[in-house]
C-alpha positions in Angstrom: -17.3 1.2 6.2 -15.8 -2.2 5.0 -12.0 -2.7 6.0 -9.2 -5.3 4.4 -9.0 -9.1 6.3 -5.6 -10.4 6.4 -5.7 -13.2 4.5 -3.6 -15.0 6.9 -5.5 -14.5 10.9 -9.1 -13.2 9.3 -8.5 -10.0 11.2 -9.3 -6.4 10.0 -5.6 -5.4 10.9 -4.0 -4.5 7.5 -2.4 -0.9 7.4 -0.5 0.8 4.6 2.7 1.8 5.5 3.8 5.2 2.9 6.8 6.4 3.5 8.5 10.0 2.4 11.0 9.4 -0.5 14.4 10.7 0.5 15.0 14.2 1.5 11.4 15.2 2.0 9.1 15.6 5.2 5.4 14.4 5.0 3.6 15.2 8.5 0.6 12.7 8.9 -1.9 15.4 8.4 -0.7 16.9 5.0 0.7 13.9 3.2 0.9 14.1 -0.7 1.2 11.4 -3.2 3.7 12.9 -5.0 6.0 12.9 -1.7 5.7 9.2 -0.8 8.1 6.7 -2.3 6.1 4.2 -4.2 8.9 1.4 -4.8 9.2 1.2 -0.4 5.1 1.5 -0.1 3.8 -1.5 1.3 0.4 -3.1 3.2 1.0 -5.4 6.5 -0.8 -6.9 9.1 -0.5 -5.2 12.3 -2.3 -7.7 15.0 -0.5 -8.0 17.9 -1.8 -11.3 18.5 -0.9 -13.3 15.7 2.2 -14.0 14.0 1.0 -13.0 10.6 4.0 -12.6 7.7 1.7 -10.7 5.2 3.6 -7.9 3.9 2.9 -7.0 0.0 4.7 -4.0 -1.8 1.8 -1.7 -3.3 3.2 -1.9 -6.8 2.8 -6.1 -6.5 -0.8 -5.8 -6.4 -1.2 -3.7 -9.8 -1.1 -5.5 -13.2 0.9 -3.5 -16.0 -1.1 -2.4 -19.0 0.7 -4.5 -21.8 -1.3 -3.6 -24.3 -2.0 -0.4 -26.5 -4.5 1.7 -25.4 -7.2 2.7 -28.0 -7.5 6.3 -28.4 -11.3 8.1 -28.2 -11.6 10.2 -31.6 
């Protein structure tokens, strides 16, 4: 199984941090997309041992489709 690297201390030690939009419960063993609030959703580096400041919001990584899709006939 291959793992993200921080790009910052080279560790394996970035994590994904979802959380539940407002007003609704998500335990950690039934979580659902459609419960998680996408604009707070966000990947950090969790080493203890570093001082890393990597922190990018999920929807920073994607790059909008800004042109038309062709449609299959």
């Amino acid at each position: 199984m291959k793992y993200p690297i921080c790009p910052e201390c080279g560790e394996n030690t970035i994590v994904l941090f979802a959380p539940p939009k407002e007003g609704k419960y998500c335990s950690a063993d039934d979580v659902e997309w459609k419960n998680v609030d996408i604009q707070r959703t966000h990947l950090y580096c969790c080493n203890g041992s570093s001082t890393c400041k990597f922190n990018t919001k999920i929807q920073e990584l994607t790059t909008p489709l800004t042109e038309a899709r062709y449609k299959k006939f």
